[in-house]
SEVOTOR-358785 format. One record per atom (N, C-alpha, C): residue number from 1; residue in three letters; atom name; x, y, z. Coordinates in pm, 1 decimal. Layout:
// SEVOTOR-358785
R     k     r    a          u          v          w
R   NUM   ALA   CA          X          Y          Z
...
//
This chain:
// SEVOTOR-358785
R     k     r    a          u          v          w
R     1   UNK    N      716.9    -1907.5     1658.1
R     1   UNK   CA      673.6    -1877.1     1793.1
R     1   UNK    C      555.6    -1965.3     1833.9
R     2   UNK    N      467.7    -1976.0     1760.4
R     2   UNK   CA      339.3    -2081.5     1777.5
R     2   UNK    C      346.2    -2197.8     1787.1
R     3   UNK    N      497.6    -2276.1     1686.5
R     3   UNK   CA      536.5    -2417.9     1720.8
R     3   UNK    C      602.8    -2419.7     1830.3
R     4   UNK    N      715.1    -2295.0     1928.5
R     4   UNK   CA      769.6    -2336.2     2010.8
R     4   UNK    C      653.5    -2346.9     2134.2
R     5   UNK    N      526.0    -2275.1     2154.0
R     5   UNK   CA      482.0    -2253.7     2235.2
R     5   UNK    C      364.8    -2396.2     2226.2
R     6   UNK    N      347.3    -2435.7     2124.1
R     6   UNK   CA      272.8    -2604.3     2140.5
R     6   UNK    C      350.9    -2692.4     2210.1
R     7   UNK    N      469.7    -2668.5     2115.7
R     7   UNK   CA      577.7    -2817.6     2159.5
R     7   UNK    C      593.8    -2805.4     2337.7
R     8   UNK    N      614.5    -2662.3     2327.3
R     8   UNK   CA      632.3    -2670.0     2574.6
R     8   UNK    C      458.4    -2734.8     2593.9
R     9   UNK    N      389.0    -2686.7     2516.0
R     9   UNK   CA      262.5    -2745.0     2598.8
R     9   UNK    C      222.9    -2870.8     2573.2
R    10   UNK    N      266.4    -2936.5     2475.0
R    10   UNK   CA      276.3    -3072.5     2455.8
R    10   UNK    C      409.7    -3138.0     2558.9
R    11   UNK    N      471.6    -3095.4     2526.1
R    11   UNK   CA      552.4    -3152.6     2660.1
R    11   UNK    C      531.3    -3100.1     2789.1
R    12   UNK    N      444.8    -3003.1     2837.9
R    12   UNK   CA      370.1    -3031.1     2970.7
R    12   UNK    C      311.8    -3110.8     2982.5
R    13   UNK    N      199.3    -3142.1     2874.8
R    13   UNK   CA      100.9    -3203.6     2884.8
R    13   UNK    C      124.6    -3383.1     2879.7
R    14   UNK    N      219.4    -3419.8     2874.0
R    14   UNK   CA      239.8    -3551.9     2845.0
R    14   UNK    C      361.9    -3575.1     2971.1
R    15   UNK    N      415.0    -3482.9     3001.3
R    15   UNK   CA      515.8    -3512.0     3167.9
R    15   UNK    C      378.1    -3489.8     3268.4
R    16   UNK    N      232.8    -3437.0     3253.0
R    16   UNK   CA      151.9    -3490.1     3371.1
R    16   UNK    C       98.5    -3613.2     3341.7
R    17   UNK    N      117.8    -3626.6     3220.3
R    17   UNK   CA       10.6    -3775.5     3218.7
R    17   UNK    C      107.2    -3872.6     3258.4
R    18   UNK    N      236.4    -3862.2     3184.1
R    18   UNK   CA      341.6    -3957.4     3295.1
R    18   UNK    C      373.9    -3959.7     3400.6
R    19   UNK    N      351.6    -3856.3     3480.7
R    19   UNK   CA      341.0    -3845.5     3640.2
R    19   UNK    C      240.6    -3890.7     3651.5
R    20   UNK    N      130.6    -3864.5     3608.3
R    20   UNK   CA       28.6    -3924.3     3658.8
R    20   UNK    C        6.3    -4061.5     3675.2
R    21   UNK    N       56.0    -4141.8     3568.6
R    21   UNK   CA       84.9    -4313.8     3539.7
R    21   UNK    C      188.3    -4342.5     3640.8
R    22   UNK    N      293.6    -4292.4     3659.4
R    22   UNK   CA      398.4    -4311.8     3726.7
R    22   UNK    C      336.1    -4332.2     3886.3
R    23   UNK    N      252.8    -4178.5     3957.4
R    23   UNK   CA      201.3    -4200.5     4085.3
R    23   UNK    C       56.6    -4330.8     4052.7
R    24   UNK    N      -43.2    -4363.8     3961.1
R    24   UNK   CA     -123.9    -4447.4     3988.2
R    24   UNK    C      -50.0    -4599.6     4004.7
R    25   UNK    N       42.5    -4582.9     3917.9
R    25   UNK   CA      102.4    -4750.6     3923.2
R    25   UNK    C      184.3    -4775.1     4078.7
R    26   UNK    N      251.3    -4638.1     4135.9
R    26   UNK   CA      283.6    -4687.0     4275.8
R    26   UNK    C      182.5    -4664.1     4380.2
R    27   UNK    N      122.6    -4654.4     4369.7
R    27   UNK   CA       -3.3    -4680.2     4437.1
R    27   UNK    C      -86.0    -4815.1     4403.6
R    28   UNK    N      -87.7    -4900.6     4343.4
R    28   UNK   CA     -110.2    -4981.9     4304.8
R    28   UNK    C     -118.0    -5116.2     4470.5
R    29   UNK    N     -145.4    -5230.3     4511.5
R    29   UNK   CA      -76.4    -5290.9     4620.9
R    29   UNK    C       -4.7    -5394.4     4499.8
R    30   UNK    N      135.8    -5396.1     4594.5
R    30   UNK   CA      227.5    -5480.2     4538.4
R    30   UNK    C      175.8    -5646.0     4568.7
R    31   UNK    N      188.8    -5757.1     4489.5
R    31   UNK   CA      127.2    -5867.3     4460.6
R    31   UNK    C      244.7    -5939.8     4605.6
R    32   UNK    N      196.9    -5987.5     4654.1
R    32   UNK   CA      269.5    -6057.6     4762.6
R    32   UNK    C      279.9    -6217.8     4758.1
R    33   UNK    N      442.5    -6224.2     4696.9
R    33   UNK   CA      455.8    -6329.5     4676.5
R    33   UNK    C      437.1    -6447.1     4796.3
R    34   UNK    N      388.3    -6559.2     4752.1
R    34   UNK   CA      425.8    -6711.4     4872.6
R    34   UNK    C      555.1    -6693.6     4945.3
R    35   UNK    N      538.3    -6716.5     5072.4
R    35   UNK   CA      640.3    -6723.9     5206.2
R    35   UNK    C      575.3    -6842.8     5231.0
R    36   UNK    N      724.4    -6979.1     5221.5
R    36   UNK   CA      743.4    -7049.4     5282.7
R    36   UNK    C      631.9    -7123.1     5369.4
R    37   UNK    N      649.3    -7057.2     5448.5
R    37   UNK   CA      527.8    -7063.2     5562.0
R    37   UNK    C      385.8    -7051.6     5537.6
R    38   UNK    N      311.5    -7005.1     5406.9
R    38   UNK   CA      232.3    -7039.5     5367.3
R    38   UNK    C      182.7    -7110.6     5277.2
R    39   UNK    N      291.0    -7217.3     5214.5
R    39   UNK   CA      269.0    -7308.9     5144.6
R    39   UNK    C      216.3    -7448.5     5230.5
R    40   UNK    N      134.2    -7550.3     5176.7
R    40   UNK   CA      110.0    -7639.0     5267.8
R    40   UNK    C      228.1    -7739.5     5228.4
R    41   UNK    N      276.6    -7857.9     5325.5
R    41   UNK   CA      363.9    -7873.7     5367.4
R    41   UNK    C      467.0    -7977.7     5220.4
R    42   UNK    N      321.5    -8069.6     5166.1
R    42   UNK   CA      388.1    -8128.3     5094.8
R    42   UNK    C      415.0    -8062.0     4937.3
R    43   UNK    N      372.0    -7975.9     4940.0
R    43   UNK   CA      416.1    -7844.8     4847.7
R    43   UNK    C      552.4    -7783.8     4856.1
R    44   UNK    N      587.0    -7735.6     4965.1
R    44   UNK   CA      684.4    -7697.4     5056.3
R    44   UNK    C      806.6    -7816.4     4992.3
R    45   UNK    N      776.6    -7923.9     5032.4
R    45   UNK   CA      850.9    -8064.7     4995.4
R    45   UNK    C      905.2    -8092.8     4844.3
R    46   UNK    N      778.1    -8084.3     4755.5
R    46   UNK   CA      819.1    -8066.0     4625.7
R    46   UNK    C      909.1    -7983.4     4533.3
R    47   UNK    N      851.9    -7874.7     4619.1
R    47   UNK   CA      935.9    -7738.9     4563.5
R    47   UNK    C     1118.8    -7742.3     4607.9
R    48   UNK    N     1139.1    -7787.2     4674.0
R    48   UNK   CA     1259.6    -7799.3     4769.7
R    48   UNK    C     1337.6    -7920.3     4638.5
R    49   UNK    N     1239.9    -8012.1     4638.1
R    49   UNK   CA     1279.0    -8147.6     4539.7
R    49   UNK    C     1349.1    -8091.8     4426.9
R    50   UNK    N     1248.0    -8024.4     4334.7
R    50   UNK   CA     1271.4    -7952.3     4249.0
R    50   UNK    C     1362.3    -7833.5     4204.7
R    51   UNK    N     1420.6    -7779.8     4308.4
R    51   UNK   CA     1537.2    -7643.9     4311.5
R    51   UNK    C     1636.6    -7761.1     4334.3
R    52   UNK    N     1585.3    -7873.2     4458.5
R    52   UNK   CA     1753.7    -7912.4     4488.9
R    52   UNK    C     1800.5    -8014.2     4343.2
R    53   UNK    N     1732.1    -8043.1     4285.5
R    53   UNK   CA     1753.4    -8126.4     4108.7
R    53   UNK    C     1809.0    -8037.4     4064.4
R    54   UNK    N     1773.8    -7864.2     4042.3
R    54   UNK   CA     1807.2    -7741.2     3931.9
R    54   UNK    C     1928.8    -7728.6     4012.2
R    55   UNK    N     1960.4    -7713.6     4135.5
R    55   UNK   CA     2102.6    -7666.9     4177.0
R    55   UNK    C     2177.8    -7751.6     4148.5
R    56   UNK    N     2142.5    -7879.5     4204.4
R    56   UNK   CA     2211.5    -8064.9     4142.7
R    56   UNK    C     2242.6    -8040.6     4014.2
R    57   UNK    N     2221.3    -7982.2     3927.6
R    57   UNK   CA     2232.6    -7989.7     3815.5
R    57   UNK    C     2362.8    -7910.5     3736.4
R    58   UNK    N     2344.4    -7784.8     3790.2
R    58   UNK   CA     2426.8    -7684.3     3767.8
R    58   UNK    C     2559.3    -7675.4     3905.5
R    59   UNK    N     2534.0    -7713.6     3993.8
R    59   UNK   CA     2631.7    -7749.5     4115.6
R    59   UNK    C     2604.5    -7858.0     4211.9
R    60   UNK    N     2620.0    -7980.5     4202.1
R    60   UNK   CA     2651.0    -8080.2     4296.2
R    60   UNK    C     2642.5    -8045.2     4438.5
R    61   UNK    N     2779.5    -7996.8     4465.5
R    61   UNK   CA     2805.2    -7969.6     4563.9
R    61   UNK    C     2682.9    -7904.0     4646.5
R    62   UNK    N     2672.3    -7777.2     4631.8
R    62   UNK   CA     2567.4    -7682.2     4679.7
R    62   UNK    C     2415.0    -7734.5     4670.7
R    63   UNK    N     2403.1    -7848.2     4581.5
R    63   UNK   CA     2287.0    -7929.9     4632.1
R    63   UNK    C     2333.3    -8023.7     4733.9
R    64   UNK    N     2408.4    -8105.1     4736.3
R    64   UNK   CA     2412.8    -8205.9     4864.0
R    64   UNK    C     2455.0    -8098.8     5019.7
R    65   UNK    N     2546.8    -8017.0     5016.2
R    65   UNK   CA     2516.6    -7923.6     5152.7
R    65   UNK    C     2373.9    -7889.1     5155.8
R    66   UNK    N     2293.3    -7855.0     5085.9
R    66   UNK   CA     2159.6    -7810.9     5162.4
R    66   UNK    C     2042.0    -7895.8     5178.2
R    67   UNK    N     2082.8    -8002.7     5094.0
R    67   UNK   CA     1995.1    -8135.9     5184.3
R    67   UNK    C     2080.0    -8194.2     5309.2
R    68   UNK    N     2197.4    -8165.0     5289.6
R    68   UNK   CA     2244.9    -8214.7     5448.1
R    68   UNK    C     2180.6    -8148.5     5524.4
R    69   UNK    N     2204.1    -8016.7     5534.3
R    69   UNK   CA     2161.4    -7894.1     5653.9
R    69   UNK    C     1997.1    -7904.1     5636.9
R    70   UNK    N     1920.1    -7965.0     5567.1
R    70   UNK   CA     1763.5    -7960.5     5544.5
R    70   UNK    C     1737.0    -8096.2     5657.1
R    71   UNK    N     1823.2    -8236.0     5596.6
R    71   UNK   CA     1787.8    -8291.8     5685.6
R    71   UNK    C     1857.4    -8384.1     5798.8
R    72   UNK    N     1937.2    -8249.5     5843.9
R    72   UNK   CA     1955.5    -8188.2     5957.5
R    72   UNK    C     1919.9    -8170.2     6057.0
R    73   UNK    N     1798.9    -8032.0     6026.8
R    73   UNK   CA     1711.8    -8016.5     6056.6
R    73   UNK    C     1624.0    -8059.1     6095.3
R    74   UNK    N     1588.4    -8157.3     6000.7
R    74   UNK   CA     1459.1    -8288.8     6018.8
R    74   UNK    C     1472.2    -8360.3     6121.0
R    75   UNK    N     1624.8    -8386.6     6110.3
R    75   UNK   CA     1641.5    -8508.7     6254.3
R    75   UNK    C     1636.4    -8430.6     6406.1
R    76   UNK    N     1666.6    -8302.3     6392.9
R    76   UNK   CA     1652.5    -8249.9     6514.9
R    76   UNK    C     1509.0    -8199.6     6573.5
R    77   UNK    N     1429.9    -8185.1     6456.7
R    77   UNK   CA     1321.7    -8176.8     6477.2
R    77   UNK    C     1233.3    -8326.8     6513.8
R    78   UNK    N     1277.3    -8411.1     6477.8
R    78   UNK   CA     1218.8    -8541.7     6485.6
R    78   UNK    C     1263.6    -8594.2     6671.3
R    79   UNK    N     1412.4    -8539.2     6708.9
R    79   UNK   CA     1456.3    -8537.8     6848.6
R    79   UNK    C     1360.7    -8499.6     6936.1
R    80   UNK    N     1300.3    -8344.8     6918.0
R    80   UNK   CA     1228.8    -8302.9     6955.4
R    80   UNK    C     1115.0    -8361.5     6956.8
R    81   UNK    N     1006.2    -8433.4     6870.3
R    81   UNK   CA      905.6    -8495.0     6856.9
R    81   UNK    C      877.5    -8576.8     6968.8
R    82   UNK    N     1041.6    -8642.1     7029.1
R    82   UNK   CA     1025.8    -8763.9     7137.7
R    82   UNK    C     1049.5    -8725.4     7252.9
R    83   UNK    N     1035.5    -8604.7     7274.8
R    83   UNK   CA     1036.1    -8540.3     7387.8
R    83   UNK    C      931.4    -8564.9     7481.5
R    84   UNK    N      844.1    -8635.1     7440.2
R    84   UNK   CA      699.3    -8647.2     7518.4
R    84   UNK    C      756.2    -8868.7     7576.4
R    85   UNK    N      843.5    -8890.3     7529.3
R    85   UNK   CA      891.2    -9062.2     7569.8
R    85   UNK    C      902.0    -9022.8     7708.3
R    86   UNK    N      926.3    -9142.2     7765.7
R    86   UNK   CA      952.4    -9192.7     7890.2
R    86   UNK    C     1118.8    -9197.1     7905.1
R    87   UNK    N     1142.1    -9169.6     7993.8
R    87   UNK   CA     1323.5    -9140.1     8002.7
R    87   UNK    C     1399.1    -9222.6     7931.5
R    88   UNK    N     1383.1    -9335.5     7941.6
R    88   UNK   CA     1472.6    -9487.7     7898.3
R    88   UNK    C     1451.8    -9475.1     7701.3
R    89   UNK    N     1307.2    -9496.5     7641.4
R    89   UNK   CA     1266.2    -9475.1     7538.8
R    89   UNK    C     1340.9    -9380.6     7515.3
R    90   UNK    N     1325.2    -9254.4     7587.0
R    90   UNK   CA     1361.6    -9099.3     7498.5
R    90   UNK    C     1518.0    -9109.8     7462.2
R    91   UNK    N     1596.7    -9170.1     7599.9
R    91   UNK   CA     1734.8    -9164.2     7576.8
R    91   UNK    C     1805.1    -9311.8     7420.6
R    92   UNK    N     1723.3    -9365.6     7494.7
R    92   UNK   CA     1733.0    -9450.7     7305.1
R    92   UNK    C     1705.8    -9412.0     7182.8
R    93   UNK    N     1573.7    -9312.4     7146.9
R    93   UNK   CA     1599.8    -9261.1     7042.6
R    93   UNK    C     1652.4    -9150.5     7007.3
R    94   UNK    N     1683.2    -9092.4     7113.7
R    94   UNK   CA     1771.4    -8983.6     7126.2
R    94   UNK    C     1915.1    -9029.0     7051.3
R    95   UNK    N     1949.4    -9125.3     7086.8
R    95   UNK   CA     2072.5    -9214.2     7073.0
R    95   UNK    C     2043.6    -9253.9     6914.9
R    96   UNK    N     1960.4    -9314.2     6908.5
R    96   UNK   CA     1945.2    -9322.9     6704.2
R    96   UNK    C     1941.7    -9203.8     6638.2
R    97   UNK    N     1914.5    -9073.0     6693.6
R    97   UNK   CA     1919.9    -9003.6     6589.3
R    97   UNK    C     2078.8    -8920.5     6626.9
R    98   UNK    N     2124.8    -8976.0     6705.4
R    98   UNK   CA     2249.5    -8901.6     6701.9
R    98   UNK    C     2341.2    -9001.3     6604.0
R    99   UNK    N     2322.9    -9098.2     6606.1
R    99   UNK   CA     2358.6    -9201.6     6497.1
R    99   UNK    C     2314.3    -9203.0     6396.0
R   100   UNK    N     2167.5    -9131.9     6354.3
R   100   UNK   CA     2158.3    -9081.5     6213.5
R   100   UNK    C     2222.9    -8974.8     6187.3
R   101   UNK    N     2235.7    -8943.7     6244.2
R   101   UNK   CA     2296.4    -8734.0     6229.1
R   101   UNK    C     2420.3    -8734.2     6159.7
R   102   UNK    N     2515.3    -8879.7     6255.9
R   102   UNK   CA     2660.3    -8910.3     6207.6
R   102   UNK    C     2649.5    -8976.9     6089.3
R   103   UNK    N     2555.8    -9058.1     6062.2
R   103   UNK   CA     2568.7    -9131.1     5908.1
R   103   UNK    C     2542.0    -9036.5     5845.9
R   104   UNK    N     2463.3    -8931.3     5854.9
R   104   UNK   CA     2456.3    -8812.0     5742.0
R   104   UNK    C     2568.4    -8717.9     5716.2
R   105   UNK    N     2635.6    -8689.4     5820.9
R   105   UNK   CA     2757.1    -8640.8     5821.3
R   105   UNK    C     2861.6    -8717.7     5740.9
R   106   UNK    N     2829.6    -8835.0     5747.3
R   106   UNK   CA     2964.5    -8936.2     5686.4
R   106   UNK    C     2950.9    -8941.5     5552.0
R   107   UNK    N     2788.3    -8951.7     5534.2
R   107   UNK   CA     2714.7    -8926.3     5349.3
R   107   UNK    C     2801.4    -8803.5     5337.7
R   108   UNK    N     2725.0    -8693.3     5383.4
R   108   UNK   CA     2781.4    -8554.0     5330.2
R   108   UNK    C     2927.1    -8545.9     5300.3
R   109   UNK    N     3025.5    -8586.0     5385.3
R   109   UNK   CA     3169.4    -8611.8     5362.0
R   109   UNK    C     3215.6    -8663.9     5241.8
R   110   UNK    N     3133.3    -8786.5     5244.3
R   110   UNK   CA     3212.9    -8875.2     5139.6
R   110   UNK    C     3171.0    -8822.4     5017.7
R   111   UNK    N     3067.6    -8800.8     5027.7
R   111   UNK   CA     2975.3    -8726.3     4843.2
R   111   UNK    C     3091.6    -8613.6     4797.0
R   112   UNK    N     3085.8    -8531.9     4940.5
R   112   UNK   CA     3196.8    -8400.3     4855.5
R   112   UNK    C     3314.3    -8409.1     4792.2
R   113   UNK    N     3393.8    -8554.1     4894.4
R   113   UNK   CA     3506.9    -8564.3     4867.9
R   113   UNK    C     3547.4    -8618.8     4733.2
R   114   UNK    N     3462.9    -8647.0     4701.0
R   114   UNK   CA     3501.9    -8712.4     4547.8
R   114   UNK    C     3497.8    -8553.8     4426.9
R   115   UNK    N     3575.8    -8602.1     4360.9
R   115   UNK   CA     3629.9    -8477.7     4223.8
R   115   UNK    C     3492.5    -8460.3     4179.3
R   116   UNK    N     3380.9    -8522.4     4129.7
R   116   UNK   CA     3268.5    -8485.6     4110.9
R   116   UNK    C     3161.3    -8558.0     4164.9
R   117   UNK    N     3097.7    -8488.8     4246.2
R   117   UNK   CA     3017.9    -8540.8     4347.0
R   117   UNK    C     2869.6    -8548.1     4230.8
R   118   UNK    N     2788.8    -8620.2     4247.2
R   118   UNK   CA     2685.2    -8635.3     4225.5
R   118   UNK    C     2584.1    -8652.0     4325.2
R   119   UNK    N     2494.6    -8532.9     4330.4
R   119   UNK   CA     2413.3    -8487.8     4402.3
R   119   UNK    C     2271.2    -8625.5     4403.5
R   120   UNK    N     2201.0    -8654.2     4334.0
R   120   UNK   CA     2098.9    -8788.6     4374.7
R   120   UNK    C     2136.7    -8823.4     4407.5
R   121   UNK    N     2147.2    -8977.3     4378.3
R   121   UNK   CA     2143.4    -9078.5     4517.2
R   121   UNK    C     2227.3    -9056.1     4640.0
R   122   UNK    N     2293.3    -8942.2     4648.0
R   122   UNK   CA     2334.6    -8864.0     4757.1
R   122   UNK    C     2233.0    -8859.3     4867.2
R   123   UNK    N     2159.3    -8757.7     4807.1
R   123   UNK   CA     2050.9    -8692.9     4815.8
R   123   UNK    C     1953.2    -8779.5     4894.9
R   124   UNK    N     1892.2    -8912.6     4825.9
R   124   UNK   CA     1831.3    -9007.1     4846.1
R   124   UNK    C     1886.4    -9056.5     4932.3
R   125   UNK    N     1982.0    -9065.0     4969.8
R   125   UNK   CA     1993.9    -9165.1     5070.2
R   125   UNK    C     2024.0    -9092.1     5229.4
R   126   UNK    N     2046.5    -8956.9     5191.0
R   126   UNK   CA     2012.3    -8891.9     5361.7
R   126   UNK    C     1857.1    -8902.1     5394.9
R   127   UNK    N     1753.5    -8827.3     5264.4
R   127   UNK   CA     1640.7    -8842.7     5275.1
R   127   UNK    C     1606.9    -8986.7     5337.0
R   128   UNK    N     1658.3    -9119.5     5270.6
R   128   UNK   CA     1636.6    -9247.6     5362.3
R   128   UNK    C     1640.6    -9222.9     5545.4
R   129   UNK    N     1790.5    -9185.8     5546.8
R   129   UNK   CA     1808.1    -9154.6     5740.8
R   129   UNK    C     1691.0    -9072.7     5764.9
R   130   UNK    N     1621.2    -9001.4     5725.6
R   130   UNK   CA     1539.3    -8903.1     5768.8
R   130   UNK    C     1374.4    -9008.1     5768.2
R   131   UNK    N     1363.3    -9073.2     5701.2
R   131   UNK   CA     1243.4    -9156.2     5670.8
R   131   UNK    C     1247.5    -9236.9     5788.8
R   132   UNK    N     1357.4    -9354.6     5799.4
R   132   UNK   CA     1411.8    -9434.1     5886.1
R   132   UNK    C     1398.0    -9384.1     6030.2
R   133   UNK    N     1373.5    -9246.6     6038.4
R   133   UNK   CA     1439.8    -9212.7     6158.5
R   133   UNK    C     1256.1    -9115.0     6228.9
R   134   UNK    N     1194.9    -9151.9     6102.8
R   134   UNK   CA     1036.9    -9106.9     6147.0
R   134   UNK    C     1018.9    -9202.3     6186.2
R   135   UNK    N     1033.5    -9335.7     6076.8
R   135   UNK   CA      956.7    -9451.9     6156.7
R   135   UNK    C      966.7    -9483.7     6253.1
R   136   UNK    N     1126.6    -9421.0     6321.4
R   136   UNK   CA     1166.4    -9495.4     6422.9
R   136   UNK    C     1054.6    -9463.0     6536.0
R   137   UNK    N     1063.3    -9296.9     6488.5
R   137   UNK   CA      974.0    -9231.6     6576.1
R   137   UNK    C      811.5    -9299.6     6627.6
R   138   UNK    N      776.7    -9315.6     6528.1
R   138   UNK   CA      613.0    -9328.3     6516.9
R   138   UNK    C      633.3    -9467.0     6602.7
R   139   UNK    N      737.2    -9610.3     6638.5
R   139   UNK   CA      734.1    -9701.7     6652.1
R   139   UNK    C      732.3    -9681.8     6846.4
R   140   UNK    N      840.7    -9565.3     6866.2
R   140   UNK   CA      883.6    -9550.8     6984.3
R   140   UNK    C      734.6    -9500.6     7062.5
R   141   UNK    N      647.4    -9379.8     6959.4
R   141   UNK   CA      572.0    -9350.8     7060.6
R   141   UNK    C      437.8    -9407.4     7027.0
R   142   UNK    N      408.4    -9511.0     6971.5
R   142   UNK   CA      280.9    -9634.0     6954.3
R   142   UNK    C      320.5    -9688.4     7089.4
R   143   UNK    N      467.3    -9752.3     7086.9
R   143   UNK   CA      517.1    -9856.4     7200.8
R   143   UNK    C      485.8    -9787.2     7283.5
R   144   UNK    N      469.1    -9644.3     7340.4
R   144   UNK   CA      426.0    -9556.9     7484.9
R   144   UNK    C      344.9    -9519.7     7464.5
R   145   UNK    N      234.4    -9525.1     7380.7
R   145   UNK   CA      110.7    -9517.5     7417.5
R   145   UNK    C       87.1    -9373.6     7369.1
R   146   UNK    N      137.2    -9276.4     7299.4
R   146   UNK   CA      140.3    -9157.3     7235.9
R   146   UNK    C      104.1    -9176.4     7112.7
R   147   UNK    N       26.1    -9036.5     7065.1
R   147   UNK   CA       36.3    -9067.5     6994.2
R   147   UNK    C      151.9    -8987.3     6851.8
R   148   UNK    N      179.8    -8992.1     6702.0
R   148   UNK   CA      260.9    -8970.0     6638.6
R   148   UNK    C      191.0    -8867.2     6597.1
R   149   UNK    N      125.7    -8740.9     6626.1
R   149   UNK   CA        6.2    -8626.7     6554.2
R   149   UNK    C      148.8    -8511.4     6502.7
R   150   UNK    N      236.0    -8540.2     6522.9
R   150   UNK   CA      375.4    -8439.2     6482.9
R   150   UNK    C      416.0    -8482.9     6363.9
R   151   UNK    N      411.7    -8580.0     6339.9
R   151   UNK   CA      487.3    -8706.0     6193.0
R   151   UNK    C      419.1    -8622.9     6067.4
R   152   UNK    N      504.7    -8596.4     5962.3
R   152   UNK   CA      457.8    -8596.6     5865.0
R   152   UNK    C      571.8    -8645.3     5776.0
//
């Protein structure tokens, strides 16, 4: 009778202390991981480098679609940049990056279509259209007198 009546109070006594651990640890603030958006930019860049190598690695494919659609992105954002040109300027580089857009499209095509695509110099060479297609930028708005404070 004396051991059954320890053992319930030992097992009271150790289901509050685990409730008790249980409520201090959720109460705790949860550690809030990095969003994107608060990484600075060429961080942002690296990290991207680095997953799209680990996916390259383990899937080709699924690395060259998301540097297409990354710089994609870039070029449409770079469209946007020349929004501040003069009509004639704007509609010309407007016009190169719709001609980069298609050479990236034609990269992306041809990379997949092959039985095993290899993701670098894939990779590298949209990143080129995307480089190519800053400079173009920075050239168009020196020539108008703007300045390039969007370029990175």
């Amino acid at each position: 009778m004396v051991i059954k009546t320890t053992n319930r109070m030992l097992a009271i006594v150790i289901a509050i202390f685990l409730a008790s651990g249980i409520v201090a640890h959720a109460a705790q603030p949860r550690p809030r991981p990095l969003t994107p958006g608060t990484l600075p930019t060429d961080l942002q860049a690296a990290a991207s480098r680095v997953s799209e190598m680990a996916i390259g690695a383990i899937d080709p494919s699924a690395a060259i679609r998301s540097a297409y659609l990354r710089d994609l992105v870039a070029l449409e954002r770079l469209r946007q940049q020349g929004a501040p040109l003069p009509a004639g300027p704007y509609a010309a580089f407007s016009q190169y990056i719709s001609d980069q857009e298609a050479a990236l499209t034609e990269l992306e095509r041809t990379a997949l279509a092959s039985s095993r695509p290899v993701s670098s110099p894939t990779i590298a060479a949209m990143d080129e259209l995307v480089a190519a297609a800053q400079v173009e930028l920075n050239r168009h708005l020196t020539m108008a007198g703007l300045s390039s404070k969007g370029s990175e």
